[in-house]
C-alpha positions as CSV (number, residue, x, y, z in Angstrom):
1,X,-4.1,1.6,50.8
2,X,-2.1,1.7,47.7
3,X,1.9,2.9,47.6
4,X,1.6,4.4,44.8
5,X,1.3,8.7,44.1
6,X,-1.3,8.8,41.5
7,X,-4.6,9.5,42.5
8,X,-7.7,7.7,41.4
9,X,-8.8,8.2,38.1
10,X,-5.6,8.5,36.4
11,X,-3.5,6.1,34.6
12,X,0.1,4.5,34.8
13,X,1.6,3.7,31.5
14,X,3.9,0.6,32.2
15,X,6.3,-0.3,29.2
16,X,5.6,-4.4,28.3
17,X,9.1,-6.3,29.3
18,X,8.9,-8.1,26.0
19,X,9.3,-6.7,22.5
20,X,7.0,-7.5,19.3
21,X,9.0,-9.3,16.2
22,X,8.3,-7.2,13.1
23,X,5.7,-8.1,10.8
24,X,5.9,-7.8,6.7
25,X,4.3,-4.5,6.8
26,X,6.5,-1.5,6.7
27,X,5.9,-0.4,10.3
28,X,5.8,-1.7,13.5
29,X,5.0,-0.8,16.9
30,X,5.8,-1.9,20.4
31,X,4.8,-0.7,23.5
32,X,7.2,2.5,23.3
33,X,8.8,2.5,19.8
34,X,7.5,2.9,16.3
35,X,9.7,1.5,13.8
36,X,9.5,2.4,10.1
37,X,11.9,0.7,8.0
38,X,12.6,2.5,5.0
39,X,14.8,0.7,1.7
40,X,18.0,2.1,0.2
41,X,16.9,4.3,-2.4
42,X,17.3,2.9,-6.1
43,X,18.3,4.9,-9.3
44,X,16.3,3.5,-11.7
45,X,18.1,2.3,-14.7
46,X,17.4,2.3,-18.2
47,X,16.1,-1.3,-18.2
48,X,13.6,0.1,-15.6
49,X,12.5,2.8,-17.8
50,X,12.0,0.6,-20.9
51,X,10.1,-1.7,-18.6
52,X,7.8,1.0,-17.7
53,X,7.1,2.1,-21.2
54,X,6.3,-1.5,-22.6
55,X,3.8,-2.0,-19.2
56,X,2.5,1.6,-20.3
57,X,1.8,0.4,-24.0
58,X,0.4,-2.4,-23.3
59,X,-1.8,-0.9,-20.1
60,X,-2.9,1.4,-23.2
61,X,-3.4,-1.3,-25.8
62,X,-5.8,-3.1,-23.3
63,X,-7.3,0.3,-22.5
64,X,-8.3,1.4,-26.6
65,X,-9.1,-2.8,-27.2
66,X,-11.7,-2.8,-24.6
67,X,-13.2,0.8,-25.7
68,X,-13.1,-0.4,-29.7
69,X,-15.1,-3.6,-28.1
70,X,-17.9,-1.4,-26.5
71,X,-18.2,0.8,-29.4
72,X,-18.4,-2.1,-31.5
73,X,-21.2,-3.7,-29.8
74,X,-22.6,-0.4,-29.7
75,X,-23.1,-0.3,-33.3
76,X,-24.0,-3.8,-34.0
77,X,-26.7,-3.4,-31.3
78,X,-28.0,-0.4,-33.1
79,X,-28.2,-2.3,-36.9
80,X,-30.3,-4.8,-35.4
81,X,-34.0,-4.3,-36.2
Protein backbone atom coordinates (compact mmCIF):
# COMPACT_ATOMS: atom_id res chain seq x y z
CA UNK A 1 0.00 0.00 0.00
CA UNK A 2 1.23 3.27 -0.97
CA UNK A 3 2.31 6.26 1.78
CA UNK A 4 1.06 8.67 0.04
CA UNK A 5 -2.69 10.79 0.68
CA UNK A 6 -3.97 11.04 -2.80
CA UNK A 7 -6.34 8.69 -3.86
CA UNK A 8 -6.31 6.86 -7.07
CA UNK A 9 -7.08 8.69 -10.03
CA UNK A 10 -5.57 11.84 -9.23
CA UNK A 11 -2.29 13.30 -10.02
CA UNK A 12 0.93 14.60 -8.16
CA UNK A 13 2.63 17.43 -9.91
CA UNK A 14 6.44 16.94 -9.01
CA UNK A 15 8.70 20.05 -9.97
CA UNK A 16 11.90 18.52 -12.35
CA UNK A 17 15.23 19.08 -10.11
CA UNK A 18 16.86 20.41 -13.23
CA UNK A 19 16.19 23.67 -15.07
CA UNK A 20 15.92 24.08 -19.01
CA UNK A 21 18.65 26.61 -20.67
CA UNK A 22 16.71 29.20 -22.66
CA UNK A 23 16.31 28.87 -26.21
CA UNK A 24 16.45 31.89 -28.99
CA UNK A 25 12.88 32.27 -28.83
CA UNK A 26 11.49 34.98 -26.68
CA UNK A 27 9.88 32.62 -24.06
CA UNK A 28 10.73 29.89 -22.19
CA UNK A 29 9.32 27.41 -19.89
CA UNK A 30 10.42 25.06 -17.27
CA UNK A 31 8.63 22.87 -15.17
CA UNK A 32 7.19 25.79 -12.84
CA UNK A 33 8.27 29.17 -14.45
CA UNK A 34 7.49 30.89 -17.64
CA UNK A 35 10.08 33.28 -18.59
CA UNK A 36 9.49 36.12 -21.12
CA UNK A 37 12.33 38.29 -21.74
CA UNK A 38 11.39 41.50 -22.94
CA UNK A 39 14.27 44.25 -24.55
CA UNK A 40 14.96 47.73 -23.25
CA UNK A 41 12.72 49.85 -25.16
CA UNK A 42 14.33 51.97 -28.05
CA UNK A 43 13.47 55.61 -29.12
CA UNK A 44 13.69 55.51 -32.54
CA UNK A 45 15.87 58.06 -34.00
CA UNK A 46 15.84 60.01 -37.02
CA UNK A 47 18.19 57.73 -38.93
CA UNK A 48 15.51 55.08 -38.12
CA UNK A 49 12.75 57.09 -39.54
CA UNK A 50 14.58 57.89 -42.80
CA UNK A 51 15.33 54.22 -43.00
CA UNK A 52 11.82 53.39 -42.87
CA UNK A 53 10.75 55.87 -45.53
CA UNK A 54 13.53 54.72 -48.14
CA UNK A 55 12.34 50.73 -47.35
CA UNK A 56 8.73 52.33 -47.81
CA UNK A 57 9.62 53.88 -51.25
CA UNK A 58 11.26 51.32 -52.49
CA UNK A 59 8.56 48.51 -51.10
CA UNK A 60 6.26 50.94 -53.23
CA UNK A 61 8.47 51.28 -56.31
CA UNK A 62 8.55 47.38 -56.49
CA UNK A 63 4.81 47.38 -55.79
CA UNK A 64 3.62 50.05 -59.00
CA UNK A 65 6.86 48.17 -61.24
CA UNK A 66 5.33 44.86 -60.96
CA UNK A 67 1.59 46.28 -61.56
CA UNK A 68 2.90 48.58 -64.76
CA UNK A 69 4.44 44.90 -65.88
CA UNK A 70 1.00 43.09 -65.65
CA UNK A 71 -0.86 45.81 -67.32
CA UNK A 72 1.72 45.91 -69.87
CA UNK A 73 1.43 42.37 -70.84
CA UNK A 74 -2.07 42.86 -70.55
CA UNK A 75 -2.19 45.11 -73.41
CA UNK A 76 0.37 43.47 -75.63
CA UNK A 77 -1.59 40.21 -75.16
CA UNK A 78 -4.67 41.95 -76.36
CA UNK A 79 -2.92 43.68 -79.77
CA UNK A 80 -2.03 40.32 -80.79
CA UNK A 81 -4.31 38.83 -83.40
Amino acid sequence: MSSSCYKQGQVKMVPEEKEIPPTNSTMHANSTKTYLIIPEPQIPTEADYYSLLRLTLHLYKAFCTTVLVKKQRQLLQLKEP
